[in-house]
C-alpha positions in Angstrom: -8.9 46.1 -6.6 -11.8 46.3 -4.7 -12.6 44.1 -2.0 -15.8 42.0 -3.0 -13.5 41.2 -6.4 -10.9 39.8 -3.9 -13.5 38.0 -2.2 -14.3 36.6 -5.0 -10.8 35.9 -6.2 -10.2 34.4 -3.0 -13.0 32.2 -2.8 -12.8 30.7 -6.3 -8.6 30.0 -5.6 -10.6 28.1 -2.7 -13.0 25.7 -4.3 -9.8 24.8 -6.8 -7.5 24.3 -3.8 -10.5 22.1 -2.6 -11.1 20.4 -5.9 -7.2 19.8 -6.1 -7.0 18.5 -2.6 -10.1 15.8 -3.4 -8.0 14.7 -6.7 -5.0 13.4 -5.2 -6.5 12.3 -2.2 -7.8 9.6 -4.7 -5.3 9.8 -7.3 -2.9 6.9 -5.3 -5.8 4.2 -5.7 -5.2 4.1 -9.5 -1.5 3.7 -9.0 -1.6 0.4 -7.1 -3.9 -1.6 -9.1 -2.9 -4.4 -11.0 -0.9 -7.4 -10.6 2.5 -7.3 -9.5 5.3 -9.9 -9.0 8.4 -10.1 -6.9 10.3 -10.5 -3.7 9.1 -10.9 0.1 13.0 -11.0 1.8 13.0 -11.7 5.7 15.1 -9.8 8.0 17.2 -11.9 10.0 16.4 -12.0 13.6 16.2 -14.2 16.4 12.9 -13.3 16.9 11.5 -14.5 13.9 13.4 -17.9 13.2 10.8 -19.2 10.8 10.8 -16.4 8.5 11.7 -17.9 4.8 12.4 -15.8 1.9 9.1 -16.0 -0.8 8.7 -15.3 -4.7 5.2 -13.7 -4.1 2.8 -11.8 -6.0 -0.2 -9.5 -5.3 -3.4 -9.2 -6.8 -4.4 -5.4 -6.2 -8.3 -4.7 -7.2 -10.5 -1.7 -6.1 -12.2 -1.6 -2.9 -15.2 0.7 -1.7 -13.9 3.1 0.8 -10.6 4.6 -0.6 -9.4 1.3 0.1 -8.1 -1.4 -2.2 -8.0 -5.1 -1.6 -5.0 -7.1 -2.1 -4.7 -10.9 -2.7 -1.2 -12.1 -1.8 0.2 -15.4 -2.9 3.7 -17.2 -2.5 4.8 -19.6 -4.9 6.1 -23.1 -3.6 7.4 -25.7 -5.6 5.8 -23.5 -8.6 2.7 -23.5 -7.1 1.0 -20.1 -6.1 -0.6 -20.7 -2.5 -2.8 -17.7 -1.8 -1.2 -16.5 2.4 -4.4 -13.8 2.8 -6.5 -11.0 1.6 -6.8 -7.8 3.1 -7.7 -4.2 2.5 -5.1 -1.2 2.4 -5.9 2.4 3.2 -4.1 5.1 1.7 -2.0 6.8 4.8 -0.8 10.7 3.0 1.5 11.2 5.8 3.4 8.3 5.0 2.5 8.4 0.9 1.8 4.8 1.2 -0.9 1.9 1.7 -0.9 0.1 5.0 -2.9 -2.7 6.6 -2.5 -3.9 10.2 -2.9 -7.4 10.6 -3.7 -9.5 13.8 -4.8 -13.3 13.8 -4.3 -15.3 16.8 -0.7 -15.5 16.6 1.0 -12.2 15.0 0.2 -8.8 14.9 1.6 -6.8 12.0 1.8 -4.0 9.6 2.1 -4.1 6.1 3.4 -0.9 4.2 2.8 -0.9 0.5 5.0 2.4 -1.7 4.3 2.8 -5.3 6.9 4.7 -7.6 6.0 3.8 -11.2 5.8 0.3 -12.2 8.2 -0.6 -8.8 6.4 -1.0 -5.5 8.2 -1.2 -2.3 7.3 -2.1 1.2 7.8 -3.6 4.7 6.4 -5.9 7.2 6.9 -4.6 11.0 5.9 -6.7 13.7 3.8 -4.5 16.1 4.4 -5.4 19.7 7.9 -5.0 18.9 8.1 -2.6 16.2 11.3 -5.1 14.5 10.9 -5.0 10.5 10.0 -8.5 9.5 10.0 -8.1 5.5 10.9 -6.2 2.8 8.8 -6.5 -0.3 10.2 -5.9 -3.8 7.9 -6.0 -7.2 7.6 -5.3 -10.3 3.8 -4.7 -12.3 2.8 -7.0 -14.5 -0.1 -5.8 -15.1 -1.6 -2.4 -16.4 -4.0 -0.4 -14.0 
Protein backbone atom coordinates (compact mmCIF):
# COMPACT_ATOMS: atom_id res chain seq x y z
CA UNK A 1 0.00 0.00 0.00
CA UNK A 2 1.31 3.12 -0.68
CA UNK A 3 1.42 5.88 1.59
CA UNK A 4 -0.95 8.77 0.22
CA UNK A 5 -3.65 5.59 0.06
CA UNK A 6 -2.98 5.29 3.86
CA UNK A 7 -3.26 8.74 4.26
CA UNK A 8 -6.23 8.63 2.95
CA UNK A 9 -7.44 5.58 4.74
CA UNK A 10 -6.39 7.17 7.80
CA UNK A 11 -7.97 10.34 7.35
CA UNK A 12 -11.43 9.08 6.35
CA UNK A 13 -11.34 6.30 9.58
CA UNK A 14 -10.89 10.06 11.14
CA UNK A 15 -13.79 12.10 10.04
CA UNK A 16 -16.05 8.72 11.08
CA UNK A 17 -14.37 8.44 14.43
CA UNK A 18 -15.25 12.28 14.57
CA UNK A 19 -18.79 11.85 13.14
CA UNK A 20 -19.21 8.91 15.78
CA UNK A 21 -17.85 10.81 18.62
CA UNK A 22 -20.50 13.97 17.83
CA UNK A 23 -23.45 11.17 17.67
CA UNK A 24 -23.28 9.97 21.07
CA UNK A 25 -22.23 13.00 22.52
CA UNK A 26 -25.90 13.90 21.76
CA UNK A 27 -27.40 10.63 21.63
CA UNK A 28 -28.14 10.70 25.81
CA UNK A 29 -30.51 13.81 25.33
CA UNK A 30 -33.08 11.65 23.59
CA UNK A 31 -32.95 9.08 26.27
CA UNK A 32 -34.16 11.30 29.09
CA UNK A 33 -37.03 12.93 27.68
CA UNK A 34 -40.41 12.36 28.70
CA UNK A 35 -42.30 12.08 31.81
CA UNK A 36 -41.31 9.85 34.41
CA UNK A 37 -42.87 8.84 37.75
CA UNK A 38 -41.52 7.36 40.98
CA UNK A 39 -39.60 7.54 44.26
CA UNK A 40 -37.39 10.40 45.97
CA UNK A 41 -36.21 8.16 49.31
CA UNK A 42 -34.20 10.26 51.98
CA UNK A 43 -31.15 8.88 53.57
CA UNK A 44 -31.36 8.98 57.14
CA UNK A 45 -29.06 11.33 58.83
CA UNK A 46 -28.83 13.60 61.48
CA UNK A 47 -27.90 16.19 59.34
CA UNK A 48 -30.84 16.29 57.37
CA UNK A 49 -33.78 15.79 60.01
CA UNK A 50 -36.43 17.17 57.75
CA UNK A 51 -35.93 15.12 54.85
CA UNK A 52 -39.44 13.15 54.05
CA UNK A 53 -39.73 10.47 51.68
CA UNK A 54 -41.84 11.98 48.22
CA UNK A 55 -43.90 10.19 45.33
CA UNK A 56 -42.48 12.60 42.67
CA UNK A 57 -42.37 12.91 39.10
CA UNK A 58 -40.34 14.81 36.47
CA UNK A 59 -41.23 16.56 33.45
CA UNK A 60 -37.96 16.14 31.16
CA UNK A 61 -38.21 18.56 27.85
CA UNK A 62 -35.35 19.69 25.49
CA UNK A 63 -33.23 22.46 26.28
CA UNK A 64 -30.80 24.57 23.91
CA UNK A 65 -27.27 23.84 24.88
CA UNK A 66 -27.07 19.92 25.23
CA UNK A 67 -28.98 20.54 28.13
CA UNK A 68 -32.48 19.49 29.07
CA UNK A 69 -34.81 21.09 31.45
CA UNK A 70 -36.55 19.16 34.08
CA UNK A 71 -39.74 20.17 35.99
CA UNK A 72 -39.98 18.21 39.35
CA UNK A 73 -43.05 17.83 41.30
CA UNK A 74 -43.99 15.93 44.63
CA UNK A 75 -47.40 14.82 45.25
CA UNK A 76 -49.04 15.75 48.65
CA UNK A 77 -52.32 14.72 49.70
CA UNK A 78 -52.72 13.79 45.80
CA UNK A 79 -51.83 16.95 44.74
CA UNK A 80 -48.71 17.48 42.50
CA UNK A 81 -46.84 20.72 43.96
CA UNK A 82 -44.18 21.67 41.41
CA UNK A 83 -40.43 21.93 44.18
CA UNK A 84 -38.27 23.59 41.03
CA UNK A 85 -37.03 23.60 37.44
CA UNK A 86 -33.65 23.31 36.46
CA UNK A 87 -31.38 22.41 33.63
CA UNK A 88 -29.15 19.17 33.49
CA UNK A 89 -25.95 18.83 31.47
CA UNK A 90 -24.88 15.59 30.17
CA UNK A 91 -21.53 14.74 32.33
CA UNK A 92 -19.66 11.45 29.89
CA UNK A 93 -17.43 10.73 32.55
CA UNK A 94 -20.04 9.94 34.84
CA UNK A 95 -22.70 8.69 31.90
CA UNK A 96 -25.26 10.78 33.59
CA UNK A 97 -27.16 14.28 33.84
CA UNK A 98 -26.29 16.50 36.76
CA UNK A 99 -27.43 19.86 38.04
CA UNK A 100 -25.86 21.69 41.01
CA UNK A 101 -28.24 23.60 42.97
CA UNK A 102 -27.74 26.51 45.51
CA UNK A 103 -30.53 28.81 46.88
CA UNK A 104 -30.04 30.56 50.08
CA UNK A 105 -30.22 27.70 52.23
CA UNK A 106 -28.74 24.30 50.50
CA UNK A 107 -26.38 23.66 48.06
CA UNK A 108 -26.68 20.37 46.13
CA UNK A 109 -26.19 18.08 43.29
CA UNK A 110 -28.61 16.27 41.53
CA UNK A 111 -27.49 13.05 39.47
CA UNK A 112 -29.95 11.85 36.96
CA UNK A 113 -28.88 7.81 35.17
CA UNK A 114 -30.95 6.53 32.37
CA UNK A 115 -31.05 2.69 31.60
CA UNK A 116 -34.06 2.01 29.44
CA UNK A 117 -37.41 3.04 30.68
CA UNK A 118 -35.70 3.09 34.53
CA UNK A 119 -33.84 6.19 35.67
CA UNK A 120 -31.86 6.29 38.70
CA UNK A 121 -30.14 9.00 40.71
CA UNK A 122 -28.98 10.76 43.84
CA UNK A 123 -29.05 14.03 45.72
CA UNK A 124 -25.58 14.89 47.48
CA UNK A 125 -25.32 17.73 49.64
CA UNK A 126 -22.19 19.69 48.52
CA UNK A 127 -20.47 21.24 51.49
CA UNK A 128 -20.58 17.88 52.97
CA UNK A 129 -20.58 15.58 50.14
CA UNK A 130 -23.45 13.13 52.47
CA UNK A 131 -26.04 11.59 49.83
CA UNK A 132 -29.35 13.19 50.67
CA UNK A 133 -31.73 11.18 48.14
CA UNK A 134 -32.08 8.46 46.05
CA UNK A 135 -34.47 8.82 43.10
CA UNK A 136 -36.32 5.79 41.63
CA UNK A 137 -38.68 6.09 38.29
CA UNK A 138 -40.27 4.68 35.91
CA UNK A 139 -41.28 6.51 32.17
CA UNK A 140 -44.47 7.09 31.50
CA UNK A 141 -44.08 8.77 28.75
CA UNK A 142 -42.47 8.03 25.22
CA UNK A 143 -39.41 10.29 24.09
Amino acid sequence: MRFADSARILAAAAVLVGEAAVASASAPKSEILGLWRGESICVKSREFPACHDESVEYAVYDAAGGKVHVAAYKFVDDQKVLMGEMDFGYDETLGSWTSEFQNARYHGLWTFTVAGDALTGTLVDLPSKHKVRDISARRETAR
